[in-house]
N, C-alpha and C positions, 0 to 999 in steps of 0.2 A: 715237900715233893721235889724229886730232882728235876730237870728239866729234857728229859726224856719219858717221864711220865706224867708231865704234864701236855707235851705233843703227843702222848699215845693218849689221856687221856680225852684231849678237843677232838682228836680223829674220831673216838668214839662217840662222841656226841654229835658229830656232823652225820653222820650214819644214823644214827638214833633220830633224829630231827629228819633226813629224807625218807625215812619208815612212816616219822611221824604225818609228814607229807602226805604220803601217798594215799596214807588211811583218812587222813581227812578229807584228799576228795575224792576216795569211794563212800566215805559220807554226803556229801554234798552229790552225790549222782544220785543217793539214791534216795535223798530228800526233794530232788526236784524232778526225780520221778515219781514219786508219792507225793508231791505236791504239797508237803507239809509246812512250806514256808506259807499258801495264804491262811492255814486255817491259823498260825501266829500271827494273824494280819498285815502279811508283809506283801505288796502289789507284787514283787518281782525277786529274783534270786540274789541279783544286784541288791535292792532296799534290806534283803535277810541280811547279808553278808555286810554290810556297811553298821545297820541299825542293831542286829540281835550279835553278830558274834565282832563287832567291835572293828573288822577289820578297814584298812585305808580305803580309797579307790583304787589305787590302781592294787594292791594286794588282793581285793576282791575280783577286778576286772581278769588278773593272771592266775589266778587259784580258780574262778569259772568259766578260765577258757581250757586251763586243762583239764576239767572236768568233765567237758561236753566233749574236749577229743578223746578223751579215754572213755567215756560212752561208745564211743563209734571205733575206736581203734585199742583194743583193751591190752596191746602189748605195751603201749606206753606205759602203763602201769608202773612193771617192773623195772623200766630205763628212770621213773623219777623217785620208785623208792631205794634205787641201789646209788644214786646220785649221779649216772651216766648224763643228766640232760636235765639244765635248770628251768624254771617255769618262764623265764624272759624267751629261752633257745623256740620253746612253743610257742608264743606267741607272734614269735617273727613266721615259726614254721607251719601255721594255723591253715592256711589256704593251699597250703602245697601238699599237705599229707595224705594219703590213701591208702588203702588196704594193699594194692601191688607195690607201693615204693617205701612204707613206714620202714622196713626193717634196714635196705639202702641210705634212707636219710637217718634214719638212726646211728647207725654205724658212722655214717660221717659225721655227724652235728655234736656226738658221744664227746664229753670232755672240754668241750669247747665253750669259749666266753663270748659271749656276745655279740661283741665285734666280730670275729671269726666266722660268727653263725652269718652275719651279714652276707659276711664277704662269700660264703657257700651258698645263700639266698639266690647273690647276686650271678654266682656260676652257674648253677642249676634251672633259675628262673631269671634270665635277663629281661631287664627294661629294654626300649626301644632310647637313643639317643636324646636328650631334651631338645627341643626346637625352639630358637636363636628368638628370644621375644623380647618386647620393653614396655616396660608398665611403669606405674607412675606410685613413688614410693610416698609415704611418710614425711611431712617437712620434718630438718632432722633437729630444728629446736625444740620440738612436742616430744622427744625421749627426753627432757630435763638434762640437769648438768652428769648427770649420774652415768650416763652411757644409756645403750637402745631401752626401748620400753618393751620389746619383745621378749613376752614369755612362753614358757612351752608347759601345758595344761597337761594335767596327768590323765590319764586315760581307764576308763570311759570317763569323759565328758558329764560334766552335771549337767550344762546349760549348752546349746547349739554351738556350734564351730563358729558360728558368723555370727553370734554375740556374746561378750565378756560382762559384767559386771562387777568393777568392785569396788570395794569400799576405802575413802579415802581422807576422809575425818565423819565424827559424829552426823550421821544425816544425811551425809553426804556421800556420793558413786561416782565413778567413772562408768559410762557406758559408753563400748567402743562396739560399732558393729560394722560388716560388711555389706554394703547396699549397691544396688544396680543401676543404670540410670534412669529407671523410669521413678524411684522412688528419691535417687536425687534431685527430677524437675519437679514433682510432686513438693517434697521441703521446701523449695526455693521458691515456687507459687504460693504455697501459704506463707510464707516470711513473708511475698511480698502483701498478700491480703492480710496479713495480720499486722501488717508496719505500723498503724496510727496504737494498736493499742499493746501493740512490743515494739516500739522503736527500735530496739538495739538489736531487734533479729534474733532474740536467745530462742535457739534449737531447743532447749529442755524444755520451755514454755510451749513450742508450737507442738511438741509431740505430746506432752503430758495433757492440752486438750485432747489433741485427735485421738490420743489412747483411752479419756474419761467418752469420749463421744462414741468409741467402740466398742465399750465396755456396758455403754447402755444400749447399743443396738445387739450385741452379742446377748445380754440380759433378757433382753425381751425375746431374743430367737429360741433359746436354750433355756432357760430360767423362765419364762412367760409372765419376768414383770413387767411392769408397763405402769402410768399414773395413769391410765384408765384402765385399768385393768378388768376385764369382765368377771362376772361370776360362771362356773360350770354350770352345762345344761342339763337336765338329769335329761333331758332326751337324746343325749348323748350319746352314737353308736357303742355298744357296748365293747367294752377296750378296748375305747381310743382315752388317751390321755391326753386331758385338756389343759391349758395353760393354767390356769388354775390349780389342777391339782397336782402339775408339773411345780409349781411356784410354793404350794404348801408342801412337799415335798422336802425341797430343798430346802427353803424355811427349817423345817423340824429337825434336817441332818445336817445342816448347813453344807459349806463347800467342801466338803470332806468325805471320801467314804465311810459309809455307814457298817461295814463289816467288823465283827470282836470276833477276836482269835480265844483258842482256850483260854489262855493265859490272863484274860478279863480287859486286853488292849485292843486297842483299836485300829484300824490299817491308818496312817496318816497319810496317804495319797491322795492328792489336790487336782493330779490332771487329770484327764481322759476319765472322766467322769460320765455316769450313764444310769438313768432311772429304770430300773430292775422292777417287774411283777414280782411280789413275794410270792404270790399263788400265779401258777403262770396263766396267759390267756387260753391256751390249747386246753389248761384244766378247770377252766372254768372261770378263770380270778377277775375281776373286773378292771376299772382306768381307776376308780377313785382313790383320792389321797392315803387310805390308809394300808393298801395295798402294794404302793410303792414306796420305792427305798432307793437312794443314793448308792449305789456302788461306781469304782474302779472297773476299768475293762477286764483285769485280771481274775477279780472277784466276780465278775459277773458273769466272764464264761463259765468260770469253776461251777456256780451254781446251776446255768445253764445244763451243761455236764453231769451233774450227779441227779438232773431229773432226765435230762434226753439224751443222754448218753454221748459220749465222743464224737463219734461218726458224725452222728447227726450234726453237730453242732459243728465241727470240719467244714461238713461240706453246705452248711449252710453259710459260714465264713467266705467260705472260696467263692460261694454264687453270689454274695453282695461285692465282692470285689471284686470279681467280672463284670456285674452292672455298672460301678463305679467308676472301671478305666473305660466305658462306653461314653460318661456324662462328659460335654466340654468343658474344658478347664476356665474355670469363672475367674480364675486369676489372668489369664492369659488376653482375656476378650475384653476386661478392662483395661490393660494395660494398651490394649490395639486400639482404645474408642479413645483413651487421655491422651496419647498420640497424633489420633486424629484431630482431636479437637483443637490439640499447642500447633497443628498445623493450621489449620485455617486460620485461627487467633493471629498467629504470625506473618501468614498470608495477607490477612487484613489491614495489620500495620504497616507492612510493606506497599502494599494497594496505596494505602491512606498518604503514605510516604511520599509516594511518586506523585500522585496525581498535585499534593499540595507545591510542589516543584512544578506541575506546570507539563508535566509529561502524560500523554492520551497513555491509556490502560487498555489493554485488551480484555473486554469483559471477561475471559477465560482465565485468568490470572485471578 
């Protein structure tokens, strides 16, 4: 091949490949409108897209983000099968598109590389100026001889913002996380109640108890184990589910969803776990163990859904979550009480301070 038909050849293939695009995700729109990713037991569009068609994160993260804008804005369509606008250019331009401006940001964004796209972000939607702060960095001998430790996580995120985990010989992690300061006096209290039997203060001992200690208080909340565990009461209001048969439950499916997709697999979703009536209660189904079943939240509205329909289950969504932002925040009112407490604590030794010096206290102190 000469080498003008080999650059007419690659043009054609670049056009071939954003066709090929485009089709895949009016595929993907219209499988997670048909919802056909959980009956393959996948909790979410994210876990299809990583687990069943192979792709990275962040290639899933950009291929279902323009997915969901070409649901709602279906001219993009054509701008990413004719290759006017690559799947990065969307994602910068996710939050800014609508129906009265797509075709204006289109026209502008058309052609352009990334950077570019930025800098038309940054014209169209300006930030407000940063304000003049200082924060307290990194000591800079904990990046190693190697240069900084900062890295930049591909997006979505597997694990929170404000904790990293990783691995850094056999057995062994680095966990780096971002903490506040109420859970900095909190580590520094127990380092000091833990001193006689961790001397040396190690952080991964004082957390890996308090984590086994809330993994048995969490157990017993959610799980209803417990080493006294009771037995169910057969006079038990009729579907309520007892710790008991909350605990046999989980037992039989373990910590896993319990849902099989056609395909004879299983969803492998660990979190947001939730004990599912197989027969539901409005139809009669009872609390006892054999009735319930471990699913995912994803799997569990589904099912929810194909007996009571959409709506229903919407708007019964929306009314626990208005109950919800009514309850006080139980994070917040501890964090007020362990405050108060390091205050008098401190208070006290101060008191104790003075007086032993020899100085009158004002009982109000």
């Amino acid at each position: 091949m000469s080498n003008e038909e080999i650059l007419v050849e690659l043009k054609s293939f670049v056009g071939a490949e954003s066709r090929s695009l485009a089709r895949l995700i009016v595929y993907l729109v219209e499988i997670e409108e048909r919802r056909l990713h959980l009956e393959l037991a996948c909790s979410s569009m994210f876990d299809f897209c990583t687990r069943r068609l192979g792709f990275s994160e962040g290639e899933a993260f950009r291929r279902l983000t323009a997915a969901r804008l070409v649901r709602r804005l279906p001219v993009l369509l054509d701008a990413i099968a004719s290759g006017r606008i690559h799947l990065s250019s969307l994602v910068l331009l996710r939050d800014l598109l609508t129906e009265t401006n797509v075709d204006e940001i289109l026209a502008a964004a058309s052609g352009k590389t990334k950077r570019e796209v930025e800098e038309l972000l940054a014209r169209m939607a300006p930030k407000p100026d940063v304000m003049p702060s200082i924060r307290r960095l990194p000591d800079r001998s904990a990046s190693g001889r190697h240069g900084s430790s900062r890295t930049v996580s591909p997006l979505p995120q597997t694990t929170p913002p404000s904790l990293q985990l990783k691995p850094i010989a056999e057995s062994r992690y680095r966990v780096q996380l971002t903490a506040n300061e109420s859970l900095r006096d909190k580590l520094e209290l127990a380092r000091a109640l833990m001193s006689h039997r961790n001397p040396s203060g190690d952080l991964a001992e004082i957390i890996e108890q308090a984590v086994d200690l809330l993994i048995e208080k969490l157990s017993k909340e959610k799980l209803g184990t417990s080493s006294r565990a009771r037995r169910s009461k057969s006079s038990a209001k009729h579907g309520y589910v007892t710790r008991a048969a909350r605990r046999e439950a989980f037992e039989r499916d373990g910590m896993q969803c319990s849902f099989v997709g056609e395909n004879g697999e299983r969803c492998p979703a660990r979190c947001f776990l939730e004990v599912d009536h197989v027969t539901p209660l409005a139809l009669g189904g009872s609390g006892q163990a054999e009735n319930l079943r471990v699913l995912c939240r994803a799997h569990n509205r589904d099912a929810a859904e194909r007996v009571f329909g959409h709506a229903y289950v919407e708007d019964r969504t929306r009314e626990r979550r208005r109950e919800a932002s009514i309850r006080p925040n139980k994070g917040l009112v501890e964090t007020h009480h362990f405050r108060q407490r390091k205050f008098v604590e401190a208070r006290s030794q101060v008191r104790g301070a003075l007086l032993a010096l020899g100085f009158r206290v004002d009982s109000r102190i």
